[in-house]
Each structure stands twice: as C-alpha cells, then as structure tokens.
N, C-alpha and C positions, 0 to 999 in steps of 0.2 A: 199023218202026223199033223200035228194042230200046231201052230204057231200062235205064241201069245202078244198080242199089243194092246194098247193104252196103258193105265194108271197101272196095275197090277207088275206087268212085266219091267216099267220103270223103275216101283217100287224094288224089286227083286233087283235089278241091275244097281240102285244106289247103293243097295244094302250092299251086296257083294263086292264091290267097289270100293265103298266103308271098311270093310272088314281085310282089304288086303294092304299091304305093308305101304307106306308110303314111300314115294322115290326119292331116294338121294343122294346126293355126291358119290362118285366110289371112293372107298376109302384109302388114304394117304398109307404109304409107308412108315411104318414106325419110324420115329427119332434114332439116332444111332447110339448107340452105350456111351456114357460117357465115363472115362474112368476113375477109380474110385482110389482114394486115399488112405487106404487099409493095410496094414502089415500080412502080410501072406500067413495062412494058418499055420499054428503051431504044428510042430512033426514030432508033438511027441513030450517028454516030461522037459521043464525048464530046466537049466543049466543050473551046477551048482553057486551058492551063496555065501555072503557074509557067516551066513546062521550056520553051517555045514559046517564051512571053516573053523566055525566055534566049539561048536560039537564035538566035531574029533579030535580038537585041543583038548579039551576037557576030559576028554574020556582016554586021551593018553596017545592017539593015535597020530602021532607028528607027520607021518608020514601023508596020512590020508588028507591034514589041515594042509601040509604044504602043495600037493598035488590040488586042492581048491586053491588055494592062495597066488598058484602057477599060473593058475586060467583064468581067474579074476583081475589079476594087476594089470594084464596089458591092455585091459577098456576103464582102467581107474588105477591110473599109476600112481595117484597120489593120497587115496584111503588110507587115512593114517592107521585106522582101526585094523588093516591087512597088513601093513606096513610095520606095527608094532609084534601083530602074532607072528608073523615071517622071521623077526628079530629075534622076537623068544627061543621058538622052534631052531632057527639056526645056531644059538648059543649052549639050546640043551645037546644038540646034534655036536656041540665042538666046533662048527666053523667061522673061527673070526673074522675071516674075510667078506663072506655072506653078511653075516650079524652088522659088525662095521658100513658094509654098504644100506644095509635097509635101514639103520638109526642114521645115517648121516643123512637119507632123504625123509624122516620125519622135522615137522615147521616145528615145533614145539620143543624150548628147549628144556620145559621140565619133563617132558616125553621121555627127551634124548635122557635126563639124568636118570630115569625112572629105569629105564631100558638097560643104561653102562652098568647101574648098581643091580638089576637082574640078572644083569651075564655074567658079573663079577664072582654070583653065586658057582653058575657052573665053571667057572676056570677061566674067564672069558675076560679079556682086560679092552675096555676099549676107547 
C-alpha cells in the first residue's frame, strides 16, 4: 500500500476539507407558538340576516321573517329596521300586544306613527 505525502496529498486533504460542511452551533429550539388572534373557523353556512328577514316578508312568509327576526334581536336589540318588520308581521298576525311592544321600543317617532297607521289597517289600534 503506498502512502501519499507532500504537496499532492495536502492538496487532496484541503480540497476535501473545503468541500465538507462547516461547523456550527447546534441548533436552538424553535420559538414557542405564539397565539393568534383569529375567530375559530366557520362550521358551516352563516346564520340568518337582515336580508332573509326581508325576503320572507316580502314573499308573504311571516312566519319564516319572524323565526329570523327571533334570532337576530337578541345581539341587536335595537335595529330599528327588525324592530319595525316584527311590528308589521305582529299586526298582520293580530297580536297587539307583540305589535305594541315592538313600536314602543322603536326611537323614531315618525316610525312609531308610520307603524300605529300600518296596524290600524289590520285591526290593530295602537
């Protein structure tokens, strides 16, 4: 077996030497999560709307506006814009008690006159 020395086999030894990784630090632990300020994903379709509520007014479906108007009021008790269809709806249904309470919590008091002379139609004094 030949053994190499001088220039050549130093040669060889830089190079290979060159060529391998260099050393360093071992590396750190990642950072820990830091948590994030995002509403948890949707599970699914959005809850119904203003617009729903409208919809099925319009199309005659009191029942289906009030059942949105149900779920809606109690994170926005004071949309007047809910608060006047719930009025209607309760006056063409007949009840003045309902009716009465939902036009006494609208601010507006041409609302309110808007609302008495709409109930007035179905039988509704108020």
């Amino acid at each position: 077996m030949r053994h190499y020395t001088g220039g050549a086999a130093a040669a060889l030894l830089i190079t290979l030497g060159a060529c391998a990784a260099p050393r360093t630090a071992p590396l750190a632990a990642p950072a820990p999560a830091q948590p994030v300020d995002t509403p948890p994903p949707s599970t699914g379709a959005p809850g119904p709307t203003y617009d729903d509520a409208a919809r099925a007014y319009d199309r005659g479906e009191y029942a289906t506006a009030k059942a949105v108007i149900v779920r809606l009021l109690p994170a926005t008790p004071s949309d007047q814009r809910l608060l006047r269809m719930a009025a209607a709806i309760a006056c063409i249904e007949g009840d003045e008690v309902t009716a009465r309470s939902y036009v006494g919590r609208l601010d507006s008091t041409g609302d309110k006159q808007v609302m008495t002379e709409r109930c007035r139609r179905y039988g509704i004094t108020l």
